[in-house]
NUZAZA-514986 format. One record per residue: x, y, z of N, C-alpha, C, O in turn. Coordinates in steps of 0.02 Angstrom, whole numbers, padded with zeros to 5 digits, always signed. Layout:
! NUZAZA-514986
XYZXYZXYZXYZ/...
! end
This chain:
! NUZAZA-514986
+00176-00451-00311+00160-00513-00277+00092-00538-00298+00049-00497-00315/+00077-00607-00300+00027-00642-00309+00005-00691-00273+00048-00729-00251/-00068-00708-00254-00080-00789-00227-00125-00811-00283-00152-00777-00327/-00128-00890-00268-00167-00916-00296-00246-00914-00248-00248-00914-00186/-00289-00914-00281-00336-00911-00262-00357-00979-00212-00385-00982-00158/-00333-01022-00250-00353-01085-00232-00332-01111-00163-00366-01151-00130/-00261-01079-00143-00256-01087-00059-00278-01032-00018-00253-01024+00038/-00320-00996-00039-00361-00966+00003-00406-01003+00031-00429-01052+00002/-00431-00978+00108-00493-01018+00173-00531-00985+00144-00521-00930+00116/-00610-01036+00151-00669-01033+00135-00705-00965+00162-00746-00929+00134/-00671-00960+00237-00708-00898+00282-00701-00842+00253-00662-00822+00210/-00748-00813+00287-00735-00723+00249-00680-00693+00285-00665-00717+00340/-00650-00649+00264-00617-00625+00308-00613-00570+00303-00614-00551+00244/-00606-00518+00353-00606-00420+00361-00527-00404+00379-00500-00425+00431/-00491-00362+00327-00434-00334+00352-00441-00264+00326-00456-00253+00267/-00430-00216+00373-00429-00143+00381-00377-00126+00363-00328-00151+00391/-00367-00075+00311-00312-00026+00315-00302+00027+00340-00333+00057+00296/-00284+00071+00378-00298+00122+00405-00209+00164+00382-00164+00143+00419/-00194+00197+00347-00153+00235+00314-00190+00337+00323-00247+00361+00325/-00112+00369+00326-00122+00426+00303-00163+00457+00243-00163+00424+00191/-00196+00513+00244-00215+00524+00160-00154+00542+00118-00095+00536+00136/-00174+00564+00068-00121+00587+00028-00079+00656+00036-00076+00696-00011/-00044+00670+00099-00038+00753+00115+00013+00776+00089+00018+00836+00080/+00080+00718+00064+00134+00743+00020+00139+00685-00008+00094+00644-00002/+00209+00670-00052+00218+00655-00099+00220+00572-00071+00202+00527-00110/+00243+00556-00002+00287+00497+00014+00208+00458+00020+00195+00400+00004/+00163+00510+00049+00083+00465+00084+00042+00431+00020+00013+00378+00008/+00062+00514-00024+00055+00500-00101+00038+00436-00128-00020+00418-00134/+00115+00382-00154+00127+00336-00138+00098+00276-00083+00075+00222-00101/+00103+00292-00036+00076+00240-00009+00006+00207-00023-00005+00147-00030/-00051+00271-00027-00125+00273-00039-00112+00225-00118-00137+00169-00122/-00072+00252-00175-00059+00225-00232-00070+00145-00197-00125+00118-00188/+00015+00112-00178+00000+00054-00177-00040+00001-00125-00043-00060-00121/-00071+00057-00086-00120+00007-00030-00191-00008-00111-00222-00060-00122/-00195+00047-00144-00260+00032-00183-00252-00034-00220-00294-00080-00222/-00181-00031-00253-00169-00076-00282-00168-00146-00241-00180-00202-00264/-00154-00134-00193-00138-00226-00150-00212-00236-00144-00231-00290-00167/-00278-00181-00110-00332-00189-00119-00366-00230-00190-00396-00283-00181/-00360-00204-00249-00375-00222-00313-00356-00295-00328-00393-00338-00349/-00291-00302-00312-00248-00393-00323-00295-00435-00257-00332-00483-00264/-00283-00411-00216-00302-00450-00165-00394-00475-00179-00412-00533-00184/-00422-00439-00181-00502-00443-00159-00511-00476-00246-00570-00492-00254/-00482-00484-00289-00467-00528-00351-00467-00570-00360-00507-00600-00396/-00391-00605-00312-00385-00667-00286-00416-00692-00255-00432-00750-00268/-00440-00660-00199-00478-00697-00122-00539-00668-00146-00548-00608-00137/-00599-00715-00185-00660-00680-00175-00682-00683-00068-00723-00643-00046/-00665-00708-00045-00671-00715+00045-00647-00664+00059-00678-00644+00108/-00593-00614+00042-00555-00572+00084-00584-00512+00085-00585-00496+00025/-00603-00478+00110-00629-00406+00101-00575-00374+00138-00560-00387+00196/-00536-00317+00086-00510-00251+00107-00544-00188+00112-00577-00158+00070/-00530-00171+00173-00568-00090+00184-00528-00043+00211-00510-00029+00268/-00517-00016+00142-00481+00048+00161-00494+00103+00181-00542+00135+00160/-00446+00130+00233-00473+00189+00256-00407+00253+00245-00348+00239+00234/-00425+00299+00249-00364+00358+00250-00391+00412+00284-00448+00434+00272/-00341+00445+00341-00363+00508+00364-00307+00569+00375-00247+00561+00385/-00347+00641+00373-00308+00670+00367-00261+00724+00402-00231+00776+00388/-00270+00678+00459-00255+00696+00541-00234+00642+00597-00259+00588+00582/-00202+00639+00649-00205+00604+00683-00282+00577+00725-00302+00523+00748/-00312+00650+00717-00386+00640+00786-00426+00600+00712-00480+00572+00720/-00406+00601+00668-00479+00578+00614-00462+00523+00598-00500+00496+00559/-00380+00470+00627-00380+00412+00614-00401+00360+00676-00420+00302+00676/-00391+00406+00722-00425+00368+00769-00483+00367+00772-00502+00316+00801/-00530+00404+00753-00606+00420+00748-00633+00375+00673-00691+00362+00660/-00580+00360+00637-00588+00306+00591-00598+00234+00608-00642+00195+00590/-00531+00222+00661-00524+00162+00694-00584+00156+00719-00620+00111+00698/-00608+00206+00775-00671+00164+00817-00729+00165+00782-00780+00149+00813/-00733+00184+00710-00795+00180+00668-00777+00088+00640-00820+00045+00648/-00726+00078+00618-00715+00027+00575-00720-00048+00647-00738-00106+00640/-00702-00020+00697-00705-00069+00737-00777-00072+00763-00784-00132+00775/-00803-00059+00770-00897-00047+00772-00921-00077+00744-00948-00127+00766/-00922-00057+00673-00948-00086+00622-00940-00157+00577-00980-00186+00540/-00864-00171+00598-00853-00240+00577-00819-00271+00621-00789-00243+00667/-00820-00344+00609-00782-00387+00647-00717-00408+00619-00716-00459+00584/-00660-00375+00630-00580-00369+00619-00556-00410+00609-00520-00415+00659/-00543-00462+00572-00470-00511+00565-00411-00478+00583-00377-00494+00632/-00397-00429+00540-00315-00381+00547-00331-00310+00536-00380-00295+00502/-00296-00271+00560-00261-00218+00537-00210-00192+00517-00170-00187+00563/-00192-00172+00469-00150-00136+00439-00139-00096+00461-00196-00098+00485/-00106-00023+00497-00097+00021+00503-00035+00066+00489+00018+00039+00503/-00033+00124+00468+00030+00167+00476-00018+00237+00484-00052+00275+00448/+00006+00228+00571+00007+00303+00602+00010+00342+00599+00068+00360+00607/-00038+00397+00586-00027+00467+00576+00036+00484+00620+00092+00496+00596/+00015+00484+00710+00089+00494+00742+00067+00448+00794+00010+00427+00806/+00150+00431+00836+00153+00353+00872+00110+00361+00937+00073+00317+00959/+00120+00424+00965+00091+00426+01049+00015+00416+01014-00011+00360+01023/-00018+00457+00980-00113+00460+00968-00119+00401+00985-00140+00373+01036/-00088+00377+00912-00128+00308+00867-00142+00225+00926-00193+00191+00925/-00061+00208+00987-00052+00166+01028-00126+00152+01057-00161+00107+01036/-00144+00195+01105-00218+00161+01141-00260+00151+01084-00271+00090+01081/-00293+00184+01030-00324+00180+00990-00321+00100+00954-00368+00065+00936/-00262+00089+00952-00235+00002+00916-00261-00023+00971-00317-00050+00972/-00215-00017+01034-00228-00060+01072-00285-00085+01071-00292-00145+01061/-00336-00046+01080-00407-00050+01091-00422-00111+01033-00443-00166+01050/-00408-00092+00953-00426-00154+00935-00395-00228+00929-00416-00280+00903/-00343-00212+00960-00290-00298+00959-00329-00329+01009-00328-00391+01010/-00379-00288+01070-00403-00332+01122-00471-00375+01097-00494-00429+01115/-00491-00331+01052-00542-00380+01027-00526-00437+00973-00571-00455+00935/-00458-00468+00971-00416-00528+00952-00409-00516+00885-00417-00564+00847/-00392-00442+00851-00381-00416+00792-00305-00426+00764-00262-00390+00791/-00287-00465+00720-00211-00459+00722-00185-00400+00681-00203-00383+00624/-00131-00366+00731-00111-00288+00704-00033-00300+00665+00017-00326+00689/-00043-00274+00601+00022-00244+00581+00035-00173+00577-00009-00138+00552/+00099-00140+00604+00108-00090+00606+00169-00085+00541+00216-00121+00526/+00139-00019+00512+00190+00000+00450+00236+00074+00452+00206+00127+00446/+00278+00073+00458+00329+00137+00431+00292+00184+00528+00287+00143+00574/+00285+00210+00535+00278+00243+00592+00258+00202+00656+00199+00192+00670/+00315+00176+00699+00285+00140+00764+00242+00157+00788+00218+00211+00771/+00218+00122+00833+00170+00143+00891+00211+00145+00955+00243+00093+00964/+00221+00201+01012+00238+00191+01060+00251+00132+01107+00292+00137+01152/+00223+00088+01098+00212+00018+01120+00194-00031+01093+00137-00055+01085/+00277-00056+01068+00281-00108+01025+00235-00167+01031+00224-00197+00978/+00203-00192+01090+00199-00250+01108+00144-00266+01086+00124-00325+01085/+00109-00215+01067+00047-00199+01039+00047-00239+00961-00009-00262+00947/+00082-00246+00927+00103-00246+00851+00103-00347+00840+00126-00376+00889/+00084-00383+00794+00121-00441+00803+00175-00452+00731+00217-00496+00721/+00152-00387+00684+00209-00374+00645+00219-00297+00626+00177-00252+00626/+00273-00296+00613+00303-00215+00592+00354-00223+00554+00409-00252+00561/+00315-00178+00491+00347-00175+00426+00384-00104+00410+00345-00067+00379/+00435-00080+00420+00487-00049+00386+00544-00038+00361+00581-00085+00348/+00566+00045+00346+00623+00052+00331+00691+00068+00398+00676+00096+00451/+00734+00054+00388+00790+00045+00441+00809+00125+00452+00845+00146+00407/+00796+00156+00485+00772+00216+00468+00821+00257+00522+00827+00318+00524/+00854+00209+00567+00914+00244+00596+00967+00247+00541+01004+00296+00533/+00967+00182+00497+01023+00192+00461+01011+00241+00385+01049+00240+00336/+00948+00281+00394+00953+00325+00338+00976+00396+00357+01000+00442+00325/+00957+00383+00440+00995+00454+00459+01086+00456+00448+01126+00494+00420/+01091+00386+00491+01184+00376+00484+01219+00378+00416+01267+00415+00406/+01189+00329+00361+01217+00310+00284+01200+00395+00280+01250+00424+00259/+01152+00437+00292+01181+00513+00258+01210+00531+00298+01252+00561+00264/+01232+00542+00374+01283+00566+00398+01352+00560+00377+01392+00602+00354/+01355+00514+00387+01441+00481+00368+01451+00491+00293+01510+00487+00278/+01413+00502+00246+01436+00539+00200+01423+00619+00177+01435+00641+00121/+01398+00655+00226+01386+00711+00215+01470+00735+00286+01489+00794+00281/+01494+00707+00321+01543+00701+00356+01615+00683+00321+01672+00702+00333/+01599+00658+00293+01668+00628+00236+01664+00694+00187+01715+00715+00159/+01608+00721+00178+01622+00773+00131+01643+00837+00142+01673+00876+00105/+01624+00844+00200+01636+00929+00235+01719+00901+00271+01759+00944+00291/+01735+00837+00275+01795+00834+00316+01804+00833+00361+01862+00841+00379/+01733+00817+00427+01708+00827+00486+01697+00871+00523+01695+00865+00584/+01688+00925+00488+01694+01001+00486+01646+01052+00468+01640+01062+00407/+01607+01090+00511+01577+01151+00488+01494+01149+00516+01475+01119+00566/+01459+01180+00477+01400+01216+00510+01332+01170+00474+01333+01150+00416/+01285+01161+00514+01223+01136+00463+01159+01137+00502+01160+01128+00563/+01112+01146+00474+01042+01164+00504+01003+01072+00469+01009+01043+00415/+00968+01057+00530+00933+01007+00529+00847+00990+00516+00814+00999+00567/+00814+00970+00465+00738+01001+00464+00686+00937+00495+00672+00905+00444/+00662+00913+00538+00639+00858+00560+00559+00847+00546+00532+00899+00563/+00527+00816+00530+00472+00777+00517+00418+00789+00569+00416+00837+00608/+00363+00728+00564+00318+00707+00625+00348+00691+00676+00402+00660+00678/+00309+00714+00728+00326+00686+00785+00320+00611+00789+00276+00593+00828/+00349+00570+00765+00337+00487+00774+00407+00444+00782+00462+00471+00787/+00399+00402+00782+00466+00354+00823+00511+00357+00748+00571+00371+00751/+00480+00342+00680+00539+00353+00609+00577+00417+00625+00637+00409+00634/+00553+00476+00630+00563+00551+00642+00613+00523+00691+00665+00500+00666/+00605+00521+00753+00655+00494+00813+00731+00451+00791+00791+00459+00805/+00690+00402+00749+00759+00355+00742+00823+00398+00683+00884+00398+00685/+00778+00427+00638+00814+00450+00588+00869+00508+00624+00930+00508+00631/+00826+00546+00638+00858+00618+00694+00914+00574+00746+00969+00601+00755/+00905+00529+00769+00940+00480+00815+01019+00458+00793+01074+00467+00819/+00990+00416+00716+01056+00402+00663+01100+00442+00642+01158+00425+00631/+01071+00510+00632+01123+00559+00604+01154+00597+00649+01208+00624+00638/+01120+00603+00707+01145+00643+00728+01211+00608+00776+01264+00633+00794/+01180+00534+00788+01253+00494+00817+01298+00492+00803+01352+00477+00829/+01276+00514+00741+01362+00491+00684+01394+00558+00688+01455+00559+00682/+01355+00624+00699+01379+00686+00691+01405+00721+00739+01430+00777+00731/+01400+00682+00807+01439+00704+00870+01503+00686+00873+01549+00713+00904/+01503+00633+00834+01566+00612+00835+01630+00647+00797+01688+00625+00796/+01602+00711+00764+01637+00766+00716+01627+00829+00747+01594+00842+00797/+01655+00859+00715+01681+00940+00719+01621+00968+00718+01612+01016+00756/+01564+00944+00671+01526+00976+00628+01454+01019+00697+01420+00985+00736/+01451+01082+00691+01396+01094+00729+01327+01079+00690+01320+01087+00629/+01281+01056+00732+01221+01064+00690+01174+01136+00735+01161+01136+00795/+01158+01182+00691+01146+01249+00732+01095+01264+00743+01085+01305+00788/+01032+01231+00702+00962+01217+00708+00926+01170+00696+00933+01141+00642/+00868+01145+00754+00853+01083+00695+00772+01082+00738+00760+01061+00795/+00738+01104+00700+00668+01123+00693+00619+01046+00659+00646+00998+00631/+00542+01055+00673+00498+01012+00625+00471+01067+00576+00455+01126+00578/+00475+01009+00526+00411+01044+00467+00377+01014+00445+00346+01030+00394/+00372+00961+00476+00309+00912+00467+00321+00877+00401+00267+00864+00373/+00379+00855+00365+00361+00824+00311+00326+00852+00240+00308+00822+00189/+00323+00922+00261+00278+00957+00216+00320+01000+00162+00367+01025+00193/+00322+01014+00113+00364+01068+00060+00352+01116+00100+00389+01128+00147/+00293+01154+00086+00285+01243+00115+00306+01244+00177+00347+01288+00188/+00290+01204+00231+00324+01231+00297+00407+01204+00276+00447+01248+00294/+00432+01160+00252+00504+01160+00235+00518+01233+00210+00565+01266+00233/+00486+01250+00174+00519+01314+00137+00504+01387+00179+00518+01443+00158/+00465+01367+00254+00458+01427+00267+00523+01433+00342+00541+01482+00375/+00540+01374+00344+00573+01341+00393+00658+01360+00372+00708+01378+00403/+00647+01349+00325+00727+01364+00285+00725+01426+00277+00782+01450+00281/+00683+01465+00268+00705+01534+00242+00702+01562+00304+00716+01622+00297/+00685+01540+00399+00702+01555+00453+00778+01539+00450+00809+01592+00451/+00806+01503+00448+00854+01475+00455+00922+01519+00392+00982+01523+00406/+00898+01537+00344+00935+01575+00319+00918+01643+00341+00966+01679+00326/+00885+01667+00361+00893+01730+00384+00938+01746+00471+00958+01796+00501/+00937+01670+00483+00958+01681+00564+01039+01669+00551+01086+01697+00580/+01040+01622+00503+01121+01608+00517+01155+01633+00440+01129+01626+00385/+01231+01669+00458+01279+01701+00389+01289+01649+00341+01284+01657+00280/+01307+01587+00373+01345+01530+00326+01310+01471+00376+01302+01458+00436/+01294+01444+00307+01260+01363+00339+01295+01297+00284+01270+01287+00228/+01333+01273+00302+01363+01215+00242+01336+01184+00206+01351+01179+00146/+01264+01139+00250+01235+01086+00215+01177+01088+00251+01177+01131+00296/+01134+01061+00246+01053+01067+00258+01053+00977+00252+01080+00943+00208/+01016+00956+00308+00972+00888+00301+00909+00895+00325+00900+00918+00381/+00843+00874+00273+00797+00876+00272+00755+00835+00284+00694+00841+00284/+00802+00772+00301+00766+00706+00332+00705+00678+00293+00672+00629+00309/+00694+00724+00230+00642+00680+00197+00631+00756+00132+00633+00818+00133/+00617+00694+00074+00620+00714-00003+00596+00778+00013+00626+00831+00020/+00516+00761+00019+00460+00823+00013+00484+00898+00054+00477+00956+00035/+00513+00874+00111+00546+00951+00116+00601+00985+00094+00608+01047+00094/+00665+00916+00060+00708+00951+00022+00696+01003-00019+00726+01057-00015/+00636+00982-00075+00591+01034-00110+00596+01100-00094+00613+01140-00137/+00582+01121-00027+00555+01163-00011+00600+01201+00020+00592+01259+00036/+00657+01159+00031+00732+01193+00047+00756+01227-00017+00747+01287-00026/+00783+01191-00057+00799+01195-00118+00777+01255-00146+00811+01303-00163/+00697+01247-00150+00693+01339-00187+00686+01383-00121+00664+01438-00138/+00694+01380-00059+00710+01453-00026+00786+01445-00019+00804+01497+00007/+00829+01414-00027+00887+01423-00063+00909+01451-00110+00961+01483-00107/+00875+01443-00164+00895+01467-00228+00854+01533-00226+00875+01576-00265/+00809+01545-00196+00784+01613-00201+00821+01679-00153+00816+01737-00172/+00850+01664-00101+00892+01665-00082+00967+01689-00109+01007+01731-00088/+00966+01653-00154+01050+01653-00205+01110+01645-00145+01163+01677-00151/+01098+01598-00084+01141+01574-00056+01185+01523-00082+01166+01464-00087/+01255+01546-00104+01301+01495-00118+01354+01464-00060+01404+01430-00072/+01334+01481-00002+01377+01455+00051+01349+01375+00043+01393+01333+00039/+01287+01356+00040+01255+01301+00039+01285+01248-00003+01263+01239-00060/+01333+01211+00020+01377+01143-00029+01342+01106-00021+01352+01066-00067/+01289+01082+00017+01246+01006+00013+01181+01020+00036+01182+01050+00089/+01116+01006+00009+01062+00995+00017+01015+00924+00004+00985+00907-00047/+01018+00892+00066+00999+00815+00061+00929+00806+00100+00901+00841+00142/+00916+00758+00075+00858+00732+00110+00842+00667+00115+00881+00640+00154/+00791+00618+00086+00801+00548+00086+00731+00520+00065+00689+00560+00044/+00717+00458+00070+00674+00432+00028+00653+00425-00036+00593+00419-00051/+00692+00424-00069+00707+00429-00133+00649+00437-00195+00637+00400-00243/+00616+00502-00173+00583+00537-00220+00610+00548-00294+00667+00563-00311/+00547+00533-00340+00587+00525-00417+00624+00600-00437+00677+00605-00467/+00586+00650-00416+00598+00724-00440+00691+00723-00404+00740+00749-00432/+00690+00688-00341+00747+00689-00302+00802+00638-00326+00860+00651-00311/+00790+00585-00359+00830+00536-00402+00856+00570-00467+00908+00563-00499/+00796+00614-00473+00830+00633-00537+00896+00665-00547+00941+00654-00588/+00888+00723-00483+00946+00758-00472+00997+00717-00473+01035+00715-00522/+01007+00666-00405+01077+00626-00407+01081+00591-00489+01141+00584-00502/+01044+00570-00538+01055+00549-00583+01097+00580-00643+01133+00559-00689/+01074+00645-00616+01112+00716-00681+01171+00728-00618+01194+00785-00611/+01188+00685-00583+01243+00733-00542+01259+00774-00526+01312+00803-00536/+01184+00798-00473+01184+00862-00469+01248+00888-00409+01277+00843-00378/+01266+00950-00397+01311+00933-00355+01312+00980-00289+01363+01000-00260/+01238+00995-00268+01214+01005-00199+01163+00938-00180+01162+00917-00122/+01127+00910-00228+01106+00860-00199+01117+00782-00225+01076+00743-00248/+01193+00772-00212+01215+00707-00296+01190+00631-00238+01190+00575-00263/+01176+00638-00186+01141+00570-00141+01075+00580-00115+01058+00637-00098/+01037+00531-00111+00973+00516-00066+00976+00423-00028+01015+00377-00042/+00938+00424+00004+00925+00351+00028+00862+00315+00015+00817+00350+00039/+00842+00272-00006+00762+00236+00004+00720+00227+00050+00737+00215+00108/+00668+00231+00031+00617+00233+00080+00549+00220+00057+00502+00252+00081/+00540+00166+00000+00475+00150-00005+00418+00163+00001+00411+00153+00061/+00379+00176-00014+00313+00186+00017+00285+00125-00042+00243+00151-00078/+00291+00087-00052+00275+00024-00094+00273-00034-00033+00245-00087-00047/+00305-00026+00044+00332-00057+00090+00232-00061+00122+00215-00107+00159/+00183-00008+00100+00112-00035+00131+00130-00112+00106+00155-00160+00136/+00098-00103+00015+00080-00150+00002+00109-00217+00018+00077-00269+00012/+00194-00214+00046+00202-00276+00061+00179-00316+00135+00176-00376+00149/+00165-00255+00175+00161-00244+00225+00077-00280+00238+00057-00304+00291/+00047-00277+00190-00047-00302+00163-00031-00374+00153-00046-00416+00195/+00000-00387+00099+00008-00441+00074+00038-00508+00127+00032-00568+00117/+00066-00478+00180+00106-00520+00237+00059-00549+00281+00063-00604+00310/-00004-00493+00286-00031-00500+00320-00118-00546+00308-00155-00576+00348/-00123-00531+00228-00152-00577+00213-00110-00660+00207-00149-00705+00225/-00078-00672+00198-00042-00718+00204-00052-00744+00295-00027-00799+00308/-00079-00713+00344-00090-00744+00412-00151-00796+00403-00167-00845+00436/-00177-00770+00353-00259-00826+00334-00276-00856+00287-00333-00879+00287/-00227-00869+00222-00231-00901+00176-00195-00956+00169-00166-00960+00115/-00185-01007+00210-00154-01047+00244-00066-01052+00207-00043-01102+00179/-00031-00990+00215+00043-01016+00217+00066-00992+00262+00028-00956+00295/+00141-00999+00286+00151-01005+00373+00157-00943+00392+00194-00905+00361/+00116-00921+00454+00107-00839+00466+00163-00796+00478+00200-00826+00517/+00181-00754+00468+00232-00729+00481+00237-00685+00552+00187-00649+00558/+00283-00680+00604+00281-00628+00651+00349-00589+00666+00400-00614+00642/+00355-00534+00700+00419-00494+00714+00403-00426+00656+00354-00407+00624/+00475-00401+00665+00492-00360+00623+00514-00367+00568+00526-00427+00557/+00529-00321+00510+00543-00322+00445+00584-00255+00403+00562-00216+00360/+00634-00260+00425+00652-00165+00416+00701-00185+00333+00744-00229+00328/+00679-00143+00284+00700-00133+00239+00775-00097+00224+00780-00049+00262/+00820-00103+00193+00897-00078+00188+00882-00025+00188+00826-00004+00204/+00945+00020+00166+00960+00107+00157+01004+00116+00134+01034+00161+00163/+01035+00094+00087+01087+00105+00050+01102+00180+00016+01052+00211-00004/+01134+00195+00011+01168+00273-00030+01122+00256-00091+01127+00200-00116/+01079+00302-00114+01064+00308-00195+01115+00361-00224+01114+00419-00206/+01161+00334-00274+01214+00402-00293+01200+00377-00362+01158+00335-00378/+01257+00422-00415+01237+00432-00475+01234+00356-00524+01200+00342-00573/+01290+00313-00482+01317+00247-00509+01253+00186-00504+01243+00144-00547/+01219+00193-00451+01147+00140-00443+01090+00184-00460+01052+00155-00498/+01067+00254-00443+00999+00284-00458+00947+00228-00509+00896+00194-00507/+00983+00240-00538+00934+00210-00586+00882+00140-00570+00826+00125-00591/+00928+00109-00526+00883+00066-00498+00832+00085-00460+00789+00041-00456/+00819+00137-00428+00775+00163-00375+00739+00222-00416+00719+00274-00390/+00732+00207-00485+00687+00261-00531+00648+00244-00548+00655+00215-00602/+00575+00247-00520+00521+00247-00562+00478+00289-00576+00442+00313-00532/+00471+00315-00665+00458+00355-00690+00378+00372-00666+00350+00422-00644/+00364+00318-00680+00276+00318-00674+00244+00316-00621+00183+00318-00618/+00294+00312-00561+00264+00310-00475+00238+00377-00488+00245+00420-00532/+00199+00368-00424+00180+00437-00389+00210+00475-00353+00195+00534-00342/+00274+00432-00322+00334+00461-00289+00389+00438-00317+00444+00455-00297/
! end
């Protein structure tokens, strides 16, 4: 995306980013393209100042927030939440001083707080993998579940799949957090294979812990395991469905390119074109072997 410089306002203006650091592969990404919308933006708009922030905790983004709100006078914020309950009063606090808030990829407990929110449809990445990890087993059989942050995406996703999965045969026999992380995925899975004889399929609700399924699986030498999925369509994880692999031949999207559009929307509230408000939830379509390629990029960070 681009503006012209030239319909940019004379005024200065302060928009905060406040993003995760880089703790896996998906935040990875994000930090990537918030730098970049930073770089285009403050290019175009000599007026606009971006200030980015990243932390590497929930208590250190809020302790970010009330530094950045101190110190400057806020046009907007950007935000995506470490997790939804912290981060809510913390926002709140600065929407009252007439800050306009966008919230990205992790809600805040209290929507009302937000005057835009930018994501992925993230019930339907739990369902689009249910209903085909259901069509495949035949509605039938055993599977351990690995869940994320505690935040409202975590919620909706866990929400989607598992709606779709009551509606089948299929037990799900555990379903633990691992924070989004490889190593606790992999220490999480190798609980889970030691507790249960036969487990069908594994959902990992997100790339970075498939990883970490995957090799305490294979270290393991468990072949009961017919499906190992996850989602957000990590390149290392595209690749697989691309070679057809055939424990993990699907994933779903999940952007983390969705900051920068998420920046760009929001500069757009002050560069006089018409402001935008509401929500914004991005598709979820099946990535399988026949489209991958569209959702491959070599040179991302994710």
């Amino acid at each position: 995306m681009s503006f012209g410089a030239a319909s940019a306002q004379e005024s200065d203006i302060t928009i905060a980013v406040s993003i995760p650091a880089a703790t896996h592969g998906w935040t990875g990404g994000v930090v990537y393209h918030a730098e970049q919308a930073e770089k285009e933006i403050e290019a175009a708009f000599p007026n606009i100042d971006i200030v980015l922030s990243t932390a590497s905790s929930a208590t250190a983004q809020v302790s970010s927030l009330e530094d950045l709100s101190a110190t400057r006078d806020l046009d907007a914020l950007v935000i995506l939440p470490f997790t939804s309950e912290e981060l809510t009063g913390p926002v709140e606090q600065v929407k009252s001083n007439g800050t306009f808030i966008t919230v990205v990829d992790r809600g805040l407990s209290d929507t009302s707080v937000q005057d835009l929110y930018v994501a992925g449809d993230n019930i339907a990445v739990g369902a689009n993998t249910a209903h085909w990890l259901a069509d495949q087993l035949g509605g039938e059989g055993e599977i351990v579940v690995l869940r994320g942050i505690p935040t409202v995406i975590d919620d909706e996703r866990i929400q989607g799949f598992s709606e779709v999965i009551a509606e089948t045969d299929i037990e799900i026999l555990d379903i633990q957090y691992a924070n989004w992380n490889q190593d606790e995925a992999f220490t999480l899975m190798q609980d889970y294979l030691a507790k249960y004889p036969n487990i069908d399929a594994v959902w990992a609700n997100d790339d970075d812990m498939l990883l970490g399924v995957i090799e305490a699986v294979d270290q393991a030498e468990r072949d009961d395991i017919k499906f190992a999925l996850g989602g957000n369509g990590m390149k290392e994880v595209i690749e697989l469905v691309m070679a057809e692999d055939e424990r993990t031949p699907i994933s779903t999207p999940y952007p983390p390119s969705m900051i920068k559009s998420a920046i760009y929307m929001t500069v757009g509230q002050f560069n006089g074109q018409a402001p935008m408000r509401g929500s914004f939830l991005l598709d979820a379509p099946l990535i399988t072997p026949e489209n991958a390629e569209q959702f491959y990029f070599p040179d991302s960070p994710f």
